[in-house]
N, CA and C of each residue as an Amber inpcrd file, in Angstrom:
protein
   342
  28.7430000 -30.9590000 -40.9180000  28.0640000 -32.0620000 -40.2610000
  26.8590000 -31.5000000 -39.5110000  25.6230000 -31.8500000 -39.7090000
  24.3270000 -31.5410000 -39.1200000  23.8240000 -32.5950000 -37.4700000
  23.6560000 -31.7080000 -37.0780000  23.3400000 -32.2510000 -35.3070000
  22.6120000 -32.7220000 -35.4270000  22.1940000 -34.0280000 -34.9690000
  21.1400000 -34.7280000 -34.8650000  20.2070000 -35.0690000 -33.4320000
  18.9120000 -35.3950000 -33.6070000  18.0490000 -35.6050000 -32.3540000
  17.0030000 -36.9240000 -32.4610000  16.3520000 -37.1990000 -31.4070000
  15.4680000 -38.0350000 -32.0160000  14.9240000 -37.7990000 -31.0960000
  13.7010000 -37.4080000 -32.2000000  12.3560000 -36.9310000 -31.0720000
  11.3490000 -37.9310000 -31.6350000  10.3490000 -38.5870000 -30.7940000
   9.3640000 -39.7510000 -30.7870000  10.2010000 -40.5070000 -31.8790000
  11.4590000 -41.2380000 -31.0740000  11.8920000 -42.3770000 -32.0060000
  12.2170000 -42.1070000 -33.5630000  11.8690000 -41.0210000 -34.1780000
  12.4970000 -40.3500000 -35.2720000  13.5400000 -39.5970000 -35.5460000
  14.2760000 -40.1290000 -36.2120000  16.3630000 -39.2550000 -35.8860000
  15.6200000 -37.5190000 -37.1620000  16.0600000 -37.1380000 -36.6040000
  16.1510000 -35.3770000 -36.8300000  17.3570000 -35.1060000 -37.2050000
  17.7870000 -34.1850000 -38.1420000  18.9870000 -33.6070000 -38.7340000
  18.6640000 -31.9690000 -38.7720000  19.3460000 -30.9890000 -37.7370000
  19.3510000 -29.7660000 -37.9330000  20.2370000 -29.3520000 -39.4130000
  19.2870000 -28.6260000 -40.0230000  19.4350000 -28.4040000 -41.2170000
  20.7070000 -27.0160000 -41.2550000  21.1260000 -26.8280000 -42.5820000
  22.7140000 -25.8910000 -42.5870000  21.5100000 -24.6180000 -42.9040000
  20.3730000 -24.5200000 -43.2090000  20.3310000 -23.0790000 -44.0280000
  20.2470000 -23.0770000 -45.0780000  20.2590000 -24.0320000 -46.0270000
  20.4260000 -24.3810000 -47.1990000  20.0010000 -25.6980000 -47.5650000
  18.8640000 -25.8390000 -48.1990000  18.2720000 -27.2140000 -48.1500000
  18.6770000 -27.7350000 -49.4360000  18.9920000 -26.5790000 -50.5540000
  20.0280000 -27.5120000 -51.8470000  21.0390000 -28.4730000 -50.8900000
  22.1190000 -27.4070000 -50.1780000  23.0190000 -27.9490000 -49.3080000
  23.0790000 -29.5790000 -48.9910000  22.1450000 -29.4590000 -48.1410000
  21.5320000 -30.4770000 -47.0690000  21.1320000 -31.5540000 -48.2130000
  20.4420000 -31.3570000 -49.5060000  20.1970000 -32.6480000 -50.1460000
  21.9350000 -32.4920000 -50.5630000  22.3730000 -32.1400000 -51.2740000
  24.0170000 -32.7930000 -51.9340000  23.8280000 -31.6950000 -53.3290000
  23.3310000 -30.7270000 -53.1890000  23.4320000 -30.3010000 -54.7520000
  25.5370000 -29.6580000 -55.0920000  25.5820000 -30.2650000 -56.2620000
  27.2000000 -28.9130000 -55.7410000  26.7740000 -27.6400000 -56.0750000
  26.0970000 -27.1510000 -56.6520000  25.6200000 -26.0620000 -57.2950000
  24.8220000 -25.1980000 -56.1310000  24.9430000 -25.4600000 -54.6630000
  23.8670000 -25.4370000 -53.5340000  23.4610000 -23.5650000 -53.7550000
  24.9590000 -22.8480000 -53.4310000  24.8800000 -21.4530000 -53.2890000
  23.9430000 -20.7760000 -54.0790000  24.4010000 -21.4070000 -55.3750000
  23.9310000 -20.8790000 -56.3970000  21.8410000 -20.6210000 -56.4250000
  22.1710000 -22.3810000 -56.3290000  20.5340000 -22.1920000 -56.6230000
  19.4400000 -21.7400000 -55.2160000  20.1130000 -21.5020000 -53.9880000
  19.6440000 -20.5090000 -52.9800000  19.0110000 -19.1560000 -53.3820000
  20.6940000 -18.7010000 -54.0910000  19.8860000 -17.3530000 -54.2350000
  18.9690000 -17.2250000 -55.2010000  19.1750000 -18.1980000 -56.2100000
  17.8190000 -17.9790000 -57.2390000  16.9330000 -18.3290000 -56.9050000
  16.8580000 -19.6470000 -55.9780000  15.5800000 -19.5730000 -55.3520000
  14.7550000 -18.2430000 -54.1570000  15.6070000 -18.0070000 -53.5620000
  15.2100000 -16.6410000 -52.8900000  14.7610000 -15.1880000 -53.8090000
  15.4440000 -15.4290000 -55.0690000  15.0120000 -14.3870000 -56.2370000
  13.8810000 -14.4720000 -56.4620000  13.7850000 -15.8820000 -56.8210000
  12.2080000 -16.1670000 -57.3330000  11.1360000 -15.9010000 -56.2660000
  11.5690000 -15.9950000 -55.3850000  10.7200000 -16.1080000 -54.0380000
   9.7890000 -14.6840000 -54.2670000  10.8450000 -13.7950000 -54.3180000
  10.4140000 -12.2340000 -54.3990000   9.7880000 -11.4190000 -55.7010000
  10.1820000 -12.5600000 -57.0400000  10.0370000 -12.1010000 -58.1290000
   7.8270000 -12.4220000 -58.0920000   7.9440000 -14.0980000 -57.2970000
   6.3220000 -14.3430000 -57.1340000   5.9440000 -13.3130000 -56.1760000
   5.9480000 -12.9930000 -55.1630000   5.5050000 -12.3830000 -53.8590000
   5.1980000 -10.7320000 -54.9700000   6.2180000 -10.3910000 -55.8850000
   5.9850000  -9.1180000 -56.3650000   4.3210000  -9.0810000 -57.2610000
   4.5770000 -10.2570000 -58.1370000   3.6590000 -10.8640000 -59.2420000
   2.1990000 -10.8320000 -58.5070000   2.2110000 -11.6430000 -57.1280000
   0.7880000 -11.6580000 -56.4540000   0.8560000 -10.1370000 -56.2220000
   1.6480000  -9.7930000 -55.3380000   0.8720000  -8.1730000 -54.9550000
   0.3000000  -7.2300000 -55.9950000   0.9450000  -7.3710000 -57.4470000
   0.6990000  -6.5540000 -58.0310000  -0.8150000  -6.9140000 -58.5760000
  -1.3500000  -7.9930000 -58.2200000  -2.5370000  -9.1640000 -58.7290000
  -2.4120000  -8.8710000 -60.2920000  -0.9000000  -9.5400000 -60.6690000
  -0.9760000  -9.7530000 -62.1980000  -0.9800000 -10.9670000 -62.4150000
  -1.8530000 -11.5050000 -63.6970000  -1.4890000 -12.5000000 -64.4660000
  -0.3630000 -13.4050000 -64.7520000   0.0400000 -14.7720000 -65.1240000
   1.0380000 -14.9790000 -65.5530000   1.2230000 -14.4000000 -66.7490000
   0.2960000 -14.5870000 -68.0160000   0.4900000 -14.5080000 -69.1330000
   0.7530000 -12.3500000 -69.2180000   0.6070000 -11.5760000 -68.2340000
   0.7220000  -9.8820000 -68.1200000   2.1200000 -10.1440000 -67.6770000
   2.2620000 -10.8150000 -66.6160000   3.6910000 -10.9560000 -66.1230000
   4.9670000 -11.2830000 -66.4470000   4.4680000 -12.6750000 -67.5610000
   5.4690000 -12.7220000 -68.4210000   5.9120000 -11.8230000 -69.5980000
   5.1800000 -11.1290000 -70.0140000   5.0500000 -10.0720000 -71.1170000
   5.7070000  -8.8180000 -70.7670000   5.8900000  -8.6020000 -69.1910000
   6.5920000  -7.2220000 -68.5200000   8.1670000  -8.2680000 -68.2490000
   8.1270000  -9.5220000 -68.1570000   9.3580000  -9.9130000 -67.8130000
  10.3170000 -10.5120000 -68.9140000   9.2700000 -10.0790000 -70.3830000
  10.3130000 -10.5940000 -71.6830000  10.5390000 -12.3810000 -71.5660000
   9.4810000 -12.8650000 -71.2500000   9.2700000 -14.0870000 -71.3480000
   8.2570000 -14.9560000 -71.6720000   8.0680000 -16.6060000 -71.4870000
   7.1230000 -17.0520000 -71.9870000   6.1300000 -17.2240000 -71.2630000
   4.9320000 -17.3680000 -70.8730000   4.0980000 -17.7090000 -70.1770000
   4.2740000 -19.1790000 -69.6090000   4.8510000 -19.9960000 -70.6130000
   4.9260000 -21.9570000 -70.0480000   6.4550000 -21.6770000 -69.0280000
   7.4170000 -20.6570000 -69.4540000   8.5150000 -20.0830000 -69.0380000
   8.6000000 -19.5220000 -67.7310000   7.4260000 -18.8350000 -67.2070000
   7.5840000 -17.7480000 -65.9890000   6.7230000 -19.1100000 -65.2800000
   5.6340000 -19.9180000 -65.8510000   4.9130000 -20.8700000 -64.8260000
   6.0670000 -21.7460000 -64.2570000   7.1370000 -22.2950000 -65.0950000
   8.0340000 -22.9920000 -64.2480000   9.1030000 -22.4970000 -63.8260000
   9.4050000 -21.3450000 -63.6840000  10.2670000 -20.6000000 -62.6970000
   9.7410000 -20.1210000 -61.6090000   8.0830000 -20.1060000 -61.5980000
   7.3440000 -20.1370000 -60.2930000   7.6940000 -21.1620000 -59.4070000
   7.2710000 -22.3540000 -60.1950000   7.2060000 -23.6240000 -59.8890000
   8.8480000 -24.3660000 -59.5430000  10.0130000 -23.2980000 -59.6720000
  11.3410000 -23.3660000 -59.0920000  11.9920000 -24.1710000 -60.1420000
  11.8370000 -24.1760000 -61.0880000  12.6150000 -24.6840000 -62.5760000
  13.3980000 -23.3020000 -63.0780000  14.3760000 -23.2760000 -62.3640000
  14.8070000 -22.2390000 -62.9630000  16.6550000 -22.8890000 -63.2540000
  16.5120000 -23.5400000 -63.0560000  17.9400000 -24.3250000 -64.0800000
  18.1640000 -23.7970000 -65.4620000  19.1410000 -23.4750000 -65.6800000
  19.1450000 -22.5960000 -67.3150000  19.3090000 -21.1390000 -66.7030000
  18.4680000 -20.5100000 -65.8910000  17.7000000 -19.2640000 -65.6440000
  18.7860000 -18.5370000 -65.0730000  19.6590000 -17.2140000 -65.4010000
  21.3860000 -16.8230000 -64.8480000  20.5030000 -16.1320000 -63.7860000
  21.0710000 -15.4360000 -62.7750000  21.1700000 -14.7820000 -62.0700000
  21.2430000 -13.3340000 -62.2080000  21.4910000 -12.7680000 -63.3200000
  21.7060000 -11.6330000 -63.8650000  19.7440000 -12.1110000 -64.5720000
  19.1600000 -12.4210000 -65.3590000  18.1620000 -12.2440000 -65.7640000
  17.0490000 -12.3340000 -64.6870000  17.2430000 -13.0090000 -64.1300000
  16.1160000 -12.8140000 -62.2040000  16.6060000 -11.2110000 -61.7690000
  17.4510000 -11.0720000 -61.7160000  17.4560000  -9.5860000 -61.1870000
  17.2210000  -8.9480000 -62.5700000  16.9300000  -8.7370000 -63.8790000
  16.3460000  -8.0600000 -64.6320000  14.7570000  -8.0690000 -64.6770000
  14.5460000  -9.5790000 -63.9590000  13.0530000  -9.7410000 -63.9160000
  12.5890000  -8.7670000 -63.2300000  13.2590000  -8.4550000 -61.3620000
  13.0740000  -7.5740000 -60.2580000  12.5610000  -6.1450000 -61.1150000
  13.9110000  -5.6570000 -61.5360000  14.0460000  -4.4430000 -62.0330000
  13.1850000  -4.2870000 -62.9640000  12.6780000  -5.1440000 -63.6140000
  10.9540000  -5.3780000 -65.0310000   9.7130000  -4.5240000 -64.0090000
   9.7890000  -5.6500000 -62.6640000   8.7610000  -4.9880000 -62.2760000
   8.9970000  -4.2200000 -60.6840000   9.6900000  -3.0980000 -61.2080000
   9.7090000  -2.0960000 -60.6490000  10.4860000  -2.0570000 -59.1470000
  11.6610000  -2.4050000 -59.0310000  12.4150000  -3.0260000 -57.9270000
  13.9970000  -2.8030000 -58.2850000  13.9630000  -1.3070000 -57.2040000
  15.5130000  -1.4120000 -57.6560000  16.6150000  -2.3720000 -56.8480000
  17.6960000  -2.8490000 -57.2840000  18.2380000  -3.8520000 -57.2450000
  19.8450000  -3.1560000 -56.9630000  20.0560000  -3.2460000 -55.5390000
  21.6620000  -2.5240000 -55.4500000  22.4430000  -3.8220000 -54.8780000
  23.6000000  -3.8810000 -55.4720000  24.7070000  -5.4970000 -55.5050000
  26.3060000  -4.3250000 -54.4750000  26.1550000  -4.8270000 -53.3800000
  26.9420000  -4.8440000 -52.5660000  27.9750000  -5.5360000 -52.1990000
  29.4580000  -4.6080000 -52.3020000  30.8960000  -5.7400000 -52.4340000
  31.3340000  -5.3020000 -50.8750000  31.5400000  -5.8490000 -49.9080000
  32.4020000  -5.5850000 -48.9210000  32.9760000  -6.6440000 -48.0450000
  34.4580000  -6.0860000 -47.0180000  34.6840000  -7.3990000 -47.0990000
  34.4910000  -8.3720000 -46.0370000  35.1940000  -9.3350000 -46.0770000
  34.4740000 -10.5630000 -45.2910000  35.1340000 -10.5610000 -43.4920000
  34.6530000 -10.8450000 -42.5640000  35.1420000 -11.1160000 -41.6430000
  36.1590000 -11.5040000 -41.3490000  37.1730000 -11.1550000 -40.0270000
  37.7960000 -12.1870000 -40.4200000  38.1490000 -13.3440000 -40.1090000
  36.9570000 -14.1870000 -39.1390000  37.2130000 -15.4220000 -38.8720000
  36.3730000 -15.9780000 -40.0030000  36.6260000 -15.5780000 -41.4920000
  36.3920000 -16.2280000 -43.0330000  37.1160000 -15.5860000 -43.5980000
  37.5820000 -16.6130000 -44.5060000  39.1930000 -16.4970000 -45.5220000
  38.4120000 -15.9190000 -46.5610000  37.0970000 -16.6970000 -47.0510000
  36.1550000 -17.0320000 -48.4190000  35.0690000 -15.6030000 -48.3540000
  34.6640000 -15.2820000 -49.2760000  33.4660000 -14.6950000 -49.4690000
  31.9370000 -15.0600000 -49.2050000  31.3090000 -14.7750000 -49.3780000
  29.6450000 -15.4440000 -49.6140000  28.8380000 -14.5040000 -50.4210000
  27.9720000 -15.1560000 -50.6520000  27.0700000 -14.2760000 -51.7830000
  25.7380000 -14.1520000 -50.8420000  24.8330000 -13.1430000 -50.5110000
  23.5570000 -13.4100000 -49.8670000  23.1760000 -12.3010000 -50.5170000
  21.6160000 -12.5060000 -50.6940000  20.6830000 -11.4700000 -50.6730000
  19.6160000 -11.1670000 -49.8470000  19.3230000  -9.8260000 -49.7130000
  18.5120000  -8.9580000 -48.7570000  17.6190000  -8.1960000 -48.9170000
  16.5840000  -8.2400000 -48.3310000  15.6300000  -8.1470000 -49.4490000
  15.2650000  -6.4970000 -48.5310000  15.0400000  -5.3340000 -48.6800000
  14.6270000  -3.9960000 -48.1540000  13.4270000  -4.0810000 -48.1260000
């Protein structure tokens, strides 16, 4: 349940952290971290000042393909191939198991970016 406010007569909803979440996706976790993948996979793409059509070609993809996984269409897109994208361009990628607190029964998945 999200706290609410109303500032100038407009009701406010403090958001979870997760704005899939917050709209209703069930899939929320999921598409976080791919969205945070992608986040880093563009941020890599500008620094390197490559092309889409160079970028897609180092990431084994299509050019109409990498424009809408920019553009956060990455439905279809696993999680294992975003981190092959990383590792394409030059980003090593270490997946960390340890365990959970223990005021949590459940796991979580996050990524961190070094």
């Amino acid at each position: 349940m999200s706290k609410r406010k109303i500032i100038d007569d407009t009701e406010v909803h403090e958001g979870s952290g997760n704005v899939y979440r917050d709209l209703g996706f069930p899939d929320a976790d999921e598409m976080l971290v791919k969205a945070q993948l992608v986040a880093k996979i563009s941020e890599i793409i500008r620094s390197q000042d490559l092309t889409q059509v160079e970028a897609a070609r180092i990431l084994g993809v299509t050019q109409p393909k990498l424009s809408g996984l920019l553009r956060g269409q990455f439905r279809g897109i696993s999680e294992r191939k975003l981190i092959d994208c990383l590792t394409s361009l030059g980003r090593d990628v270490q997946i960390v198991v340890k365990s959970t607190p223990r005021r949590r029964a459940a796991g979580k998945l996050s990524v961190v970016f070094a």
